[in-house]
C-alpha positions in Angstrom: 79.5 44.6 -81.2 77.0 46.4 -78.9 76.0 44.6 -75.8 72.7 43.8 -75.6 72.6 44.2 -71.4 73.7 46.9 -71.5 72.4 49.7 -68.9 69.0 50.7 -71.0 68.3 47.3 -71.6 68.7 46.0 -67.8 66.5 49.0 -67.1 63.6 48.3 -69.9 63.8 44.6 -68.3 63.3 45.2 -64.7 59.8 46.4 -64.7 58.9 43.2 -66.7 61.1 40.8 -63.8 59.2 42.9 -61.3 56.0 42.2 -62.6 56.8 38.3 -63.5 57.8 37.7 -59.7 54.7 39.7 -59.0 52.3 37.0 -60.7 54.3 34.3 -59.8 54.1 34.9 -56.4 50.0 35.3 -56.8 49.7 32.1 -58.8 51.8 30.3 -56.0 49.4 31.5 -53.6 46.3 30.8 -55.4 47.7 27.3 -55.9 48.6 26.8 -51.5 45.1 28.3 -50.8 43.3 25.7 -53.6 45.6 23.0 -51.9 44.1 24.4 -48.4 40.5 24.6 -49.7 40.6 20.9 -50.7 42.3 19.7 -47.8 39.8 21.3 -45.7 37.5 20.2 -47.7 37.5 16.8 -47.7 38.1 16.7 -43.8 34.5 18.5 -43.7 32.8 15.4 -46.0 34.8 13.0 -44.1 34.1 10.3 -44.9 34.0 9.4 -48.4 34.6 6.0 -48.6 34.9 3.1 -46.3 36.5 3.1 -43.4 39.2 0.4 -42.0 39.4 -1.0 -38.7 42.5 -3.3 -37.8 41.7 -5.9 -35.4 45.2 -7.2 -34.3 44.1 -10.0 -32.7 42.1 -13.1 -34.9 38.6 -14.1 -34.1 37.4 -13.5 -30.1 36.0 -11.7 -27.3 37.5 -8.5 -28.9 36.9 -9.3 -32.7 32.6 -9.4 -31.9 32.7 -6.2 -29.4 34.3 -4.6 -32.7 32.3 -5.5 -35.0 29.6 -4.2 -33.0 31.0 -0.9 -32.4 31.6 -0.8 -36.0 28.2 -1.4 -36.8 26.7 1.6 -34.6 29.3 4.0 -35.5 29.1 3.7 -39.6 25.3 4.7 -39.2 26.4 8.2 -37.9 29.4 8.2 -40.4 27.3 7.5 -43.7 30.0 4.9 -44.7 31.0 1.2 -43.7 33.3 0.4 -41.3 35.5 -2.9 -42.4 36.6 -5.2 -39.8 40.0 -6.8 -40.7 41.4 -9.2 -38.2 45.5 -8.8 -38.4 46.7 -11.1 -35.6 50.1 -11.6 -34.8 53.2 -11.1 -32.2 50.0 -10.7 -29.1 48.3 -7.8 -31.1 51.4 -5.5 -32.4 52.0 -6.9 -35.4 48.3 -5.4 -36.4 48.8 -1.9 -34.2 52.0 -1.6 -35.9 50.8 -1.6 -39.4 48.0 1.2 -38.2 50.6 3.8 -36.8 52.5 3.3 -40.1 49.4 4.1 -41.8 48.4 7.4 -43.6 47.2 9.5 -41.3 44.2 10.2 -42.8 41.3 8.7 -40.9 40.2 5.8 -43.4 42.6 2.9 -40.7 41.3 2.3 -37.0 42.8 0.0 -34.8 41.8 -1.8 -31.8 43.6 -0.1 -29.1 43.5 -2.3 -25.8 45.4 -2.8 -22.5 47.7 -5.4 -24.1 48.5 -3.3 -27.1 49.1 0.1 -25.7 50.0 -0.6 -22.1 51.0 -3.9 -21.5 53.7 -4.5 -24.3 55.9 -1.8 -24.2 57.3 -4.1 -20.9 57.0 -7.4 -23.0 58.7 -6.2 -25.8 62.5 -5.2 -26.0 61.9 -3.6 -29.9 58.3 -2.9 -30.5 58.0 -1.0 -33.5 55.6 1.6 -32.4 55.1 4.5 -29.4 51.8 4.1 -27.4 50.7 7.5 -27.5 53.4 8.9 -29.8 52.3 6.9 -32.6 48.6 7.1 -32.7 46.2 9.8 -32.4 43.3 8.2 -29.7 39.6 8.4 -30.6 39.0 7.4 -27.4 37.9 3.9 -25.1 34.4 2.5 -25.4 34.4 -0.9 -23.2 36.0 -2.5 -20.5 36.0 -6.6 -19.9 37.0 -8.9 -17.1 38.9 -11.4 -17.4 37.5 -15.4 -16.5 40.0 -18.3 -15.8 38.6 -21.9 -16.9 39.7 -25.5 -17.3 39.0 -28.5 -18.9 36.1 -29.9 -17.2 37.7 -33.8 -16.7 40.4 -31.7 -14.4 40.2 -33.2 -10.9 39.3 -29.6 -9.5 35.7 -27.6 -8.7 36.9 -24.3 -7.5 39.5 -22.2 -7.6 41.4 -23.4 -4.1 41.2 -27.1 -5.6 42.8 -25.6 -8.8 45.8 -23.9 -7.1 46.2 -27.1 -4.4 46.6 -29.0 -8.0 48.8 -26.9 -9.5 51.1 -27.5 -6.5 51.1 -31.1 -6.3 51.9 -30.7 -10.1 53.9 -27.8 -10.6 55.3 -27.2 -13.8 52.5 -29.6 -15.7 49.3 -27.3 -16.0 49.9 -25.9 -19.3 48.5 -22.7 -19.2 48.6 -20.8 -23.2 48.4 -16.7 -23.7 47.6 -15.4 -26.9 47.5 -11.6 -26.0 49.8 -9.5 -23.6 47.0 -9.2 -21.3 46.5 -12.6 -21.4 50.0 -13.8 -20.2 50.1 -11.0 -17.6 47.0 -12.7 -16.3 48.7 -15.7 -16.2 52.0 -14.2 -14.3 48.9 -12.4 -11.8 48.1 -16.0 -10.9 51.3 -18.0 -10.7 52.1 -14.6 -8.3 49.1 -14.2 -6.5 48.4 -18.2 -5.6 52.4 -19.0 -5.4 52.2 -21.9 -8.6 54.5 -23.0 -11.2 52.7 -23.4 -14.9 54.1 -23.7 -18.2 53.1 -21.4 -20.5 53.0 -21.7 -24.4 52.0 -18.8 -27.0 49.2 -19.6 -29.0 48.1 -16.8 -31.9 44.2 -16.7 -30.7 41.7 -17.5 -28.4 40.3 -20.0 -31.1 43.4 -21.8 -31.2 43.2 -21.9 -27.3 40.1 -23.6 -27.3 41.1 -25.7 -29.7 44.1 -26.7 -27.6 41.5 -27.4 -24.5 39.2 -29.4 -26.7 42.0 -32.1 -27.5 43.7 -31.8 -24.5 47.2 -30.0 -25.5 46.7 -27.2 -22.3 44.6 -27.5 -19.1 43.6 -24.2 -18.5 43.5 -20.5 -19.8 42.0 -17.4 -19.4 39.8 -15.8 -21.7 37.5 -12.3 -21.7 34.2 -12.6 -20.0 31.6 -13.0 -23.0 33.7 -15.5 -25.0 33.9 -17.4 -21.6 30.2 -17.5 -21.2 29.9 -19.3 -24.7 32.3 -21.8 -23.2 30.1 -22.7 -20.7 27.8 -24.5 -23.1 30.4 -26.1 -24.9 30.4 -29.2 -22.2 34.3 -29.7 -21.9 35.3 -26.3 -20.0 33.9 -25.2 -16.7 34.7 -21.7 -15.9 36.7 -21.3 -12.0 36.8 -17.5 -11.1 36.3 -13.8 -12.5 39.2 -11.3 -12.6 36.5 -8.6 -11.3 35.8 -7.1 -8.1 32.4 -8.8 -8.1 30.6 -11.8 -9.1 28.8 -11.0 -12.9 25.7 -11.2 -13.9 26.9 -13.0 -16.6 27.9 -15.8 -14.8 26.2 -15.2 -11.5 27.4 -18.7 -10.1 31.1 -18.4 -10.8 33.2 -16.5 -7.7 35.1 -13.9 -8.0 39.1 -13.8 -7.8 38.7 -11.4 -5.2 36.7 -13.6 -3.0 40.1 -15.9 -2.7 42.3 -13.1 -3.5 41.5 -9.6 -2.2 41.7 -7.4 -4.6 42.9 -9.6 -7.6 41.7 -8.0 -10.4 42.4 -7.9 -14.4 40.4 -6.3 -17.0 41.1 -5.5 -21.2 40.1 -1.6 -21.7 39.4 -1.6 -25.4 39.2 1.9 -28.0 40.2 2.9 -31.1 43.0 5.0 -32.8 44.4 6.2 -36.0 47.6 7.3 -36.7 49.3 10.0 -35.5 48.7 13.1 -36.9 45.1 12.5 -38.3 44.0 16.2 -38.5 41.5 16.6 -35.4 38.7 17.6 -37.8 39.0 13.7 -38.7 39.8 12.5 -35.2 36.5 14.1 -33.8 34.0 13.1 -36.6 35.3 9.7 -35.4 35.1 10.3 -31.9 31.3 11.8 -32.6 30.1 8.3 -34.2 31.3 6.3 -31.2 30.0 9.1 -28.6 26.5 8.4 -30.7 26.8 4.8 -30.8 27.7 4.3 -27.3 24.7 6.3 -26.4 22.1 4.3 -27.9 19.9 1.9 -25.5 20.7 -1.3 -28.1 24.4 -0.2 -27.1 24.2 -0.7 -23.5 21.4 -3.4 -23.7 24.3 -5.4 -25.9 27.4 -4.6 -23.8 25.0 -5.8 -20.6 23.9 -9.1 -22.3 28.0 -9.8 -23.2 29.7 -9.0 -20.3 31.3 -5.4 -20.9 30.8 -2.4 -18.7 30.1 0.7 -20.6 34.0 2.6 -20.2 33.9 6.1 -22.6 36.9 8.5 -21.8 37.8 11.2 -24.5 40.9 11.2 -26.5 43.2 13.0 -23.4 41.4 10.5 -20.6 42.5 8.0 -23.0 45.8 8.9 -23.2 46.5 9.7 -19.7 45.1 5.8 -18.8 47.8 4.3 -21.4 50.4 6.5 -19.5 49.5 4.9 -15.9 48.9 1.5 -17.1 52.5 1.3 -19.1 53.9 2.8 -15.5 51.4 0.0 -13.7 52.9 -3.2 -16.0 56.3 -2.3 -16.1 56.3 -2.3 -12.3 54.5 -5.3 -12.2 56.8 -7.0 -15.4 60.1 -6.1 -13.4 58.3 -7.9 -10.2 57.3 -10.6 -11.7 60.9 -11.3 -13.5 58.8 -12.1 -16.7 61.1 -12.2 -19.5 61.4 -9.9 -23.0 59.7 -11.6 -25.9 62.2 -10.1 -28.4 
């Protein structure tokens, strides 16, 4: 029997393997470069659907300010932006299920100071890196914080507050529902030298709910849900966490007037997860650059309490750095204990 590989076959073959290899190697890389072509392509019409943007706290000072945002931002973008409130576990349950997201633009979350600086500190597993685990669009607002009590407390001011609190330590039940909340709340006990028991609630709704029938005595909340307070008749509001009095509340003193330099603010932005190709990441960061420049912007961050704060993606990042370095200093300090 004659081989049929045998030296003049191989031969006669080889030009045809050459040439198959040949062509498959073209069709390979006409097939990468459509792949390419699309991907770039859709990043250019980005984007083409509606866009996401988690919330991870429930309804609240930062639950308006974002929908707002999102408001002025999807007229640049041509789309909708889709405000989902996913509270839970003082806003990382909700920041958690963003940097597990696809990283392909269409999922924004909040980013704040309790989210990305704060709870790295408060948390012994958290489930997601700060910075590592997000790619930042950038920060937009920045809001003080405004301590206030049930109005049939037997206090006016701030001084009769704290001499209370010391006559009664342990009894003013004082809830946190956010990371920035409950450092607020160690800032106080520190700064005035008082004993409060605190209790986690999962929203500032809840919190006012508790005030309403009694159940806590005090709380702080963000500035421009504060001022809403004020009408409600049962809450008077005692200090504000900024340097200076607000216009929003011109008649309400400042921490600092009591406390030199007591201060406590929430920064608030928005991410997406990490690795969103940067084409993405700066049509993003061009809707909120636009919407933060209109005059109905500022006019509406004046009227609620919240200063103008814009810093690019790297400002961004390099604020969540010090601010994780400022609260675990202050978290060791302060002996306050690991949630989990």
């Amino acid at each position: 029997m004659v081989s049929l590989w045998n030296n003049d076959a191989i031969q006669n073959v080889e030009p045809f393997i050459f040439w198959g290899k040949f062509a498959m190697k073209r069709l390979l890389s006409i097939v990468v470069l459509c792949c390419l072509a699309h991907v770039t392509l859709a990043q250019e019409n980005f984007p083409t659907r509606p866009v996401r943007l988690v919330v991870p706290f429930g309804p609240g000072a930062t639950d308006v300010v974002s929908r707002f945002m999102a408001e002025r931002m999807q007229h640049y973008l041509g789309q909708n932006i889709n405000v989902i409130n996913q509270p839970g576990a003082i806003g990382t349950t909700g920041t958690r299920n963003v940097a597990q997201s696809a990283a392909d633009g269409y999922t924004m979350t909040l980013s704040n100071t309790g989210t990305h600086a704060a709870v790295s500190s408060l948390f012994r597993t958290l489930g997601y890196d700060p910075v590592d685990s997000f790619s930042h669009i950038g920060t937009f607002g920045r809001v003080f914080w405004v301590l206030q009590v049930r109005s049939d407390l037997p206090v006016n001011n701030l001084k009769e507050f704290i001499a209370y609190a010391k006559d009664n330590p342990g009894k003013v039940t004082m809830p946190y529902y956010s990371a920035s909340a409950r450092l607020a709340n160690y800032m106080l006990k520190t700064a005035a030298g008082i004993d409060i028991y605190e209790v986690a609630y999962k929203d500032a709704t809840q919190v006012l709910t508790g005030l309403r029938q009694g159940d806590v005595q005090a709380s702080f909340f963000l500035l421009d849900v504060a001022a809403n307070h004020e009408k409600l008749g049962f809450i008077q509001s005692l200090a504000v966490a900024s340097p200076t009095r607000s216009s929003v509340l011109p008649n309400v003193p400042a921490f600092a007037e009591t406390f030199p330099g007591f201060e406590m603010s929430s920064w608030l932005g928005l991410a997406v997860a990490a690795n969103t190709p940067p084409p993405i990441v700066n049509r993003l960061r061009e809707a909120l650059t636009k919407g933060l420049g209109e005059a109905q912007t500022k006019k509406w961050f004046t009227e609620h309490g919240v200063d103008l704060f814009a810093l690019d993606p790297e400002a961004t990042v390099a604020l969540i750095k010090k601010d994780m370095k400022i609260w675990a200093d202050f978290v060791q300090a302060a002996q306050i204990p690991p949630i989990q």
